[in-house]
GULUMGU-916340 format. One record per residue (C-alpha): residue number from 1; z negated, y, x. Coordinates in nm, 4 decimals, always signed. Layout:
N
<atom votor="NUM" up="Z" north="Y" east="X"/>
...
//
This chain:
56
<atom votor="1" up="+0.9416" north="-0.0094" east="+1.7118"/>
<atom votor="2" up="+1.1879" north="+0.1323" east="+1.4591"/>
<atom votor="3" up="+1.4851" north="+0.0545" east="+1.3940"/>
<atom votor="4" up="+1.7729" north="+0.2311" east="+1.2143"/>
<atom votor="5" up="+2.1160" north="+0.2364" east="+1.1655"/>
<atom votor="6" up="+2.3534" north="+0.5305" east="+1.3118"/>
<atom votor="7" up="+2.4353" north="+0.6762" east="+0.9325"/>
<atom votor="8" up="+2.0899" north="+0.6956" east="+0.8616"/>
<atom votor="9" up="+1.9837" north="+0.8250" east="+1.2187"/>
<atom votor="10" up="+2.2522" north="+1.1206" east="+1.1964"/>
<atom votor="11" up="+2.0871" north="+1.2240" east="+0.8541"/>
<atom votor="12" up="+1.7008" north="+1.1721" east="+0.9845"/>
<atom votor="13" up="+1.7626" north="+1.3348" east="+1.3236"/>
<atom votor="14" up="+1.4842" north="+1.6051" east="+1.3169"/>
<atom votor="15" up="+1.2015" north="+1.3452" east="+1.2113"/>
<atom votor="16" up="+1.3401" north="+1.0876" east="+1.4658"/>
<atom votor="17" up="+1.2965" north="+1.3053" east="+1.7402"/>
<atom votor="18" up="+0.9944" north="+1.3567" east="+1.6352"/>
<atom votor="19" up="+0.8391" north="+1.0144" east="+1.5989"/>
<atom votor="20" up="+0.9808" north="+0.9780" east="+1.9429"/>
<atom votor="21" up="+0.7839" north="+1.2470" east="+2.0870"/>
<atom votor="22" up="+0.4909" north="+1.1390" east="+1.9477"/>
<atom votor="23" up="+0.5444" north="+0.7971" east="+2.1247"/>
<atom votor="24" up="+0.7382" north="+0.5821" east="+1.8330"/>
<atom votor="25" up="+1.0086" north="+0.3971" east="+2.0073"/>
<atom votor="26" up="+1.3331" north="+0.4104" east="+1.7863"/>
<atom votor="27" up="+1.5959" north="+0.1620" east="+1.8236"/>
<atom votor="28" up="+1.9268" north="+0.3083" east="+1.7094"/>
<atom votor="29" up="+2.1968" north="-0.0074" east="+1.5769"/>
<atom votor="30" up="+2.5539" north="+0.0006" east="+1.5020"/>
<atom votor="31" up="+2.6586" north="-0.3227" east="+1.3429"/>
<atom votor="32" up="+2.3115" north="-0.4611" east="+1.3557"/>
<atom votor="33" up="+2.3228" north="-0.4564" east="+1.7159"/>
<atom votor="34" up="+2.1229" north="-0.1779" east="+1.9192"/>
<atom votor="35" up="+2.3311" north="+0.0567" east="+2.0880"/>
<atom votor="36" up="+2.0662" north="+0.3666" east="+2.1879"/>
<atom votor="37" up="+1.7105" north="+0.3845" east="+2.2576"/>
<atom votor="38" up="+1.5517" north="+0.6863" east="+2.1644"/>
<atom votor="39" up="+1.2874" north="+0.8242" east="+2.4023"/>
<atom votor="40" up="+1.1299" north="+1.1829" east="+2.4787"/>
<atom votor="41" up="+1.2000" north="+1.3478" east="+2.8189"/>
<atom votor="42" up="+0.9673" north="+1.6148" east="+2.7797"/>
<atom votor="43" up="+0.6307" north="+1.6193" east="+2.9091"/>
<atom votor="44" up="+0.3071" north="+1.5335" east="+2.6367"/>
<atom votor="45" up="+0.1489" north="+1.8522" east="+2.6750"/>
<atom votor="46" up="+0.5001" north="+2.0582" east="+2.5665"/>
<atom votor="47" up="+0.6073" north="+1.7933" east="+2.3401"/>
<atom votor="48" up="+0.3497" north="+1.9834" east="+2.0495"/>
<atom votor="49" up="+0.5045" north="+2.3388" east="+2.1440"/>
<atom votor="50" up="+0.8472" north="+2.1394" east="+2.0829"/>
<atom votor="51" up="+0.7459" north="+2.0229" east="+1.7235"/>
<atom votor="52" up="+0.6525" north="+2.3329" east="+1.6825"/>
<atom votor="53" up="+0.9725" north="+2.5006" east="+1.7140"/>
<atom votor="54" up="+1.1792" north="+2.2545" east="+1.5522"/>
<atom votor="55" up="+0.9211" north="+2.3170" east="+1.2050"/>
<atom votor="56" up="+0.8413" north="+1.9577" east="+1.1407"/>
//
């Protein structure tokens, strides 16, 4: 489980949705308390045609 701050989230948003897809759960804090949980909605099997797309 990851955990990061909003600042840092709004500046690593590509590569946090894309640990997310691939089944990290990110933990998103706002005065060291956690405020958003970051989790895909996509199916598996289009979550590589997704990745794709977004170049990562």
């Amino acid at each position: 489980m990851q955990h990061i701050t909003i600042d840092a989230a709004s500046q690593h948003l590509h590569e946090l949705i894309a640990a997310a897809i691939n089944g990290e759960e990110i933990i998103i804090t706002k005065d060291e308390q956690p405020v958003v949980k970051l989790t895909p909605v996509i199916p598996e099997k289009n979550a590589l045609l997704y990745l794709v797309a977004l170049k990562i």
